[in-house]
C-alpha positions in Angstrom: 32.7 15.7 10.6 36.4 15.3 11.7 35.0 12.5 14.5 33.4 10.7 11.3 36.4 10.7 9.4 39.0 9.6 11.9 36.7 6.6 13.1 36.5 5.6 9.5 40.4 5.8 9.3 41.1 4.0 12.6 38.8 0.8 11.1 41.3 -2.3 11.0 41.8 -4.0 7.8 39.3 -6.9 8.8 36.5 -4.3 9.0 36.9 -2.6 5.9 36.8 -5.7 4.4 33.6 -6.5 5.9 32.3 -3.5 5.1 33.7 -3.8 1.5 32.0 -7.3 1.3 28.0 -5.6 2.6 28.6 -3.0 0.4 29.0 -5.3 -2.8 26.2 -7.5 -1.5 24.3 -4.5 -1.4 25.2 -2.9 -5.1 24.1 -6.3 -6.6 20.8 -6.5 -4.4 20.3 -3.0 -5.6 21.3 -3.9 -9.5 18.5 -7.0 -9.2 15.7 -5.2 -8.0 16.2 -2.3 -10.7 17.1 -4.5 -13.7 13.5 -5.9 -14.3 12.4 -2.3 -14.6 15.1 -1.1 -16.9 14.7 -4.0 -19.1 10.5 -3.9 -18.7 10.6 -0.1 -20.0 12.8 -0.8 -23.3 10.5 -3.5 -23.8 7.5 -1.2 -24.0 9.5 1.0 -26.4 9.1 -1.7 -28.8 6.6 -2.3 -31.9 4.2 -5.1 -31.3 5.7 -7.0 -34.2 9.9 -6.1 -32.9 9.5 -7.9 -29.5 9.0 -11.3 -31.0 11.6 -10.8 -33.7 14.2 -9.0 -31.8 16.4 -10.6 -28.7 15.0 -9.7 -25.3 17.8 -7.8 -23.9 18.1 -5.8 -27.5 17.3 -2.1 -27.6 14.6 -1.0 -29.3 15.1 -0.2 -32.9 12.9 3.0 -33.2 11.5 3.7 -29.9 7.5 4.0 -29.7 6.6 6.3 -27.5 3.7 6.7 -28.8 2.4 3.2 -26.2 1.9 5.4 -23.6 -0.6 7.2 -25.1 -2.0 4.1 -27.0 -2.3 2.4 -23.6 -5.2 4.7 -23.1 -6.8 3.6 -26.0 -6.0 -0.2 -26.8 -6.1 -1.9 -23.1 -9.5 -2.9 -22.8 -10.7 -5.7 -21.0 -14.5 -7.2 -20.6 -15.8 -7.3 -17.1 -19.3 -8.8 -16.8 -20.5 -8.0 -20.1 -19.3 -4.5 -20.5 -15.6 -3.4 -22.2 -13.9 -1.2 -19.0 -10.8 0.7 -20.7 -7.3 1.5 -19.2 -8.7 5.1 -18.0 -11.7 3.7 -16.0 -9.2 1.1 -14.9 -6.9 3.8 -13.3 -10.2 5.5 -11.7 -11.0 1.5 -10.2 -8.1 2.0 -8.4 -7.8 5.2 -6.9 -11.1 4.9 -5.6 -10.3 1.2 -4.5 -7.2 2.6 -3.1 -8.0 5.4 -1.1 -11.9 4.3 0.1 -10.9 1.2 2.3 -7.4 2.9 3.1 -9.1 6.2 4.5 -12.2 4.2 6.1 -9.7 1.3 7.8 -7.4 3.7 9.5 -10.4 5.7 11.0 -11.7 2.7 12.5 -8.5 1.6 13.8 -7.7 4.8 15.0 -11.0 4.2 17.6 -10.2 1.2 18.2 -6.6 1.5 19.3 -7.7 5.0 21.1 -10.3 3.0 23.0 -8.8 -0.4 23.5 -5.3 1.9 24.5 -6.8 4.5 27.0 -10.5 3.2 28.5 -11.2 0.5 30.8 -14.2 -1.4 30.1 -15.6 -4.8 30.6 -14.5 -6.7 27.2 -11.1 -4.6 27.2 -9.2 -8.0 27.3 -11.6 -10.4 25.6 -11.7 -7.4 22.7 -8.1 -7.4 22.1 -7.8 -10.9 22.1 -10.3 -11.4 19.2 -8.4 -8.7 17.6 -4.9 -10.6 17.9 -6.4 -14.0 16.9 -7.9 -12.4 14.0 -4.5 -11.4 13.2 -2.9 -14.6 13.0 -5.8 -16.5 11.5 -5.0 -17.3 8.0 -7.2 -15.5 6.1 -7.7 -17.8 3.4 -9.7 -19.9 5.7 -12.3 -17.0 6.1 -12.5 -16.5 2.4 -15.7 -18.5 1.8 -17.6 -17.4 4.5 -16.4 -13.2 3.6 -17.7 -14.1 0.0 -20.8 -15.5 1.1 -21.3 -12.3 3.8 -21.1 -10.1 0.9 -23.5 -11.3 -1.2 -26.1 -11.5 1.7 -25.7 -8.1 2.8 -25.9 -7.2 -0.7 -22.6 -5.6 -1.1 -21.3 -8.0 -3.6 -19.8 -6.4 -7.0 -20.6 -2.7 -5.6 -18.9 0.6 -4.2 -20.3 -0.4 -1.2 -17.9 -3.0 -0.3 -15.7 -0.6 1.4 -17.3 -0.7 4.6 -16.0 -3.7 5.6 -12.8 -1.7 5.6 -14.4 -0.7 9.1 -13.6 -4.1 10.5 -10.0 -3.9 9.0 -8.3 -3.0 12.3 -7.0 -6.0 13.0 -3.5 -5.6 11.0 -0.4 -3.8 11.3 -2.0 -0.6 11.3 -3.9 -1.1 14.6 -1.0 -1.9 17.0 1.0 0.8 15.8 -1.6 3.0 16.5 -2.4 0.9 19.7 1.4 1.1 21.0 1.1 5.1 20.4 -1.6 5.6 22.2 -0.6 3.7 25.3 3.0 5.5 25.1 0.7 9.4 25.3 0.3 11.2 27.7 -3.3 11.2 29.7 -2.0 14.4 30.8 -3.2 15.9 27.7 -6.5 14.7 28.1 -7.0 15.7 31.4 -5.8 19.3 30.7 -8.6 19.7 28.6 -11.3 18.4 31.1 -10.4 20.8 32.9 -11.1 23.5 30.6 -14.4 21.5 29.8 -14.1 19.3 26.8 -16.0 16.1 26.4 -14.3 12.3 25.2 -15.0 13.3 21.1 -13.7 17.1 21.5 -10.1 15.2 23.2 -10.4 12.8 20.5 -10.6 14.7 17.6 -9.0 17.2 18.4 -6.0 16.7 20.6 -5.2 12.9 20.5 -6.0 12.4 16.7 -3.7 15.3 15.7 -1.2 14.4 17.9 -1.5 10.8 15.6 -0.8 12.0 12.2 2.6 11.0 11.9 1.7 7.3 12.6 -1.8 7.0 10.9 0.3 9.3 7.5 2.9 6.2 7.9 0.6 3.7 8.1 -2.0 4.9 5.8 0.9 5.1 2.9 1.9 1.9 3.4 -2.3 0.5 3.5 -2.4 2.8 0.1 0.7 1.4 -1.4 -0.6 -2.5 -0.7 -4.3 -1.6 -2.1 -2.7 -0.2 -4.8 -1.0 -3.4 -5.8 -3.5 -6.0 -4.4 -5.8 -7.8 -7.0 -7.3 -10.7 -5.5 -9.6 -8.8 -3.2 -10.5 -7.2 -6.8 -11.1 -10.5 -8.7 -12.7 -11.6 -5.9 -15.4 -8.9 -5.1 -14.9 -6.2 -7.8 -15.9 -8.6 -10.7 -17.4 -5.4 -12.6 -15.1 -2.9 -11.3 -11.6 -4.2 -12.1 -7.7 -2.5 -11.4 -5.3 -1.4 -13.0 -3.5 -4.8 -11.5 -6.3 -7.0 -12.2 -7.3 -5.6 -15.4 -3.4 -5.9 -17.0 -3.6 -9.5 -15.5 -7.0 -10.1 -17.4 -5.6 -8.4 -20.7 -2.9 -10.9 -20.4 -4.5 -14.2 -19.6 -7.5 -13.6 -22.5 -5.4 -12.5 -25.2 -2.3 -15.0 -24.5 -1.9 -15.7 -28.5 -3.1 -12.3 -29.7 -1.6 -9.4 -27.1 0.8 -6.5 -27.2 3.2 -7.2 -24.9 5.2 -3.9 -25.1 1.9 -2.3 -25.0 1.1 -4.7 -21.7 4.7 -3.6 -20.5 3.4 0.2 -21.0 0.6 -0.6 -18.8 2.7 -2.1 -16.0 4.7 0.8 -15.9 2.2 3.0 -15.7 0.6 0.8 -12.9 3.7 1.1 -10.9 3.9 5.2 -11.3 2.0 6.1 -8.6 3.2 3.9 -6.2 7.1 5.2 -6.8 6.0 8.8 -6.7 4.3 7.9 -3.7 7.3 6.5 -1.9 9.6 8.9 -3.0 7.7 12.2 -1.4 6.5 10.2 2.1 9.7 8.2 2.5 10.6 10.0 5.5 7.1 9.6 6.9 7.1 5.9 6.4 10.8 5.4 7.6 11.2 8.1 10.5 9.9 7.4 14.0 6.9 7.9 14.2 7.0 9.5 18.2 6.1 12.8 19.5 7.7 15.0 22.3 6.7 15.0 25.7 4.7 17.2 28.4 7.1 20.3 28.8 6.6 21.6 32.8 
């Protein structure tokens, strides 16, 4: 602590300055990403009727709190016929959210195992689909994904999560990949010796041995699903988000919506996602390395 301290004090006046100048860079970065919140939540404390009359940065007169309950009840939207509420909403996306999250990273958990610690034929040819499939823009696959769903007869349905298996060509995969090249084979080969097959050292000494990469990565899959709602507009017409479904509320009641009731929704949309980062933060920002052999 004394170290800390007399390196602070032996900083010249140039440095100080310069740190003086990131910090205040940094307080007003902070200031602009919070704001939007800060004013979006006193604006769902408002009355439906208050929000037009009042100024936009005014504080609500008598605070409704009441719209987060009323959320449940007045957020409706009409997807493919049928009214789908706030609540079934929510269920959309945790089920949306954690399907394709929990299927993707078990793919690309193989995958990178594989592709990281076998020699095979198509090792190279494999991993260079994989890497052009990365930087293909995927807007130019779009028609051709829509028109694969709907002939494998997956369109609109639950079962559109498994093409989550083919989703380990992102950022997910060569984390994993980069991992698995860095272990030990050491580990593997201790237990052949004590007669384990390839799935008994997969499952249970390599995969283990990846949960601080695949928590880290799965978090930060979750927290993107979470948020995503073109995929959902796209190929969840009857099944629509939290995201999609507030952007639906919005765009069919333009003249005729509650906004600070639309606020409460967004806020409530966002929830999850904050908790989320606030408990795994140290998974997602830590290194995500384990220790080595021990002789």
């Amino acid at each position: 602590m004394k170290k800390s301290v007399e390196i602070i004090n032996k900083r010249t006046g140039g440095t100080r300055i310069f740190f003086g100048v990131v910090c205040g860079i940094l307080i007003v970065y902070c200031a602009m990403l919070i704001y939007p919140f800060l004013w979006m939540f006193q604006q769902s404390l408002k009355g439906q009727f208050e929000y037009f009359v009042a100024g936009p940065f005014e504080f609500a007169a008598d605070p409704q709190w009441n719209n987060y309950i009323r959320v449940f009840e007045s957020i409706t939207v009409r997807a493919k016929g049928k009214q789908v509420g706030f609540l079934m909403m929510l269920f959309n996306s945790i089920w949306q959210t954690v399907g394709p999250t929990a299927i993707g990273m078990f793919f690309s958990c193989i995958v990178a195992y594989c592709l990281s610690k076998y020699t095979f034929g198509v090792r190279n040819f494999m991993y260079a689909v994989i890497i052009f499939m990365m930087v293909y823009p995927s807007m130019g696959t779009g028609g051709a994904a829509y028109k694969q769903a709907q002939d494998l007869g997956i369109f609109d349905s639950p079962l559109m999560m498994v093409k989550s298996m083919g989703g380990y060509s992102g950022m997910g995969f060569f984390v994993l990949y980069s991992f698995f090249s860095t272990l030990p084979w050491d580990y593997a080969d201790a237990a052949f010796i004590d007669g384990a097959n390839d799935y008994q050292v997969f499952f249970k000494i390599m995969l283990p041995m990846a949960m601080g990469p695949i928590m880290a990565m799965s978090i930060v899959s979750a927290i993107g699903g979470w948020n995503g709602y073109m995929g959902n507009l796209l190929y969840y017409p009857s099944y629509p988000m939290l995201t999609a479904g507030l952007y639906l509320y919005e765009s069919n009641m333009v003249r005729a919506v509650d906004y600070p009731l639309y606020f409460t929704g967004v806020i409530i949309t966002m929830l999850p996602v904050i908790a989320l980062f606030i408990v795994f933060q140290d998974s997602i920002m830590k290194n995500v390395s384990v220790g080595g052999l021990k002789g």
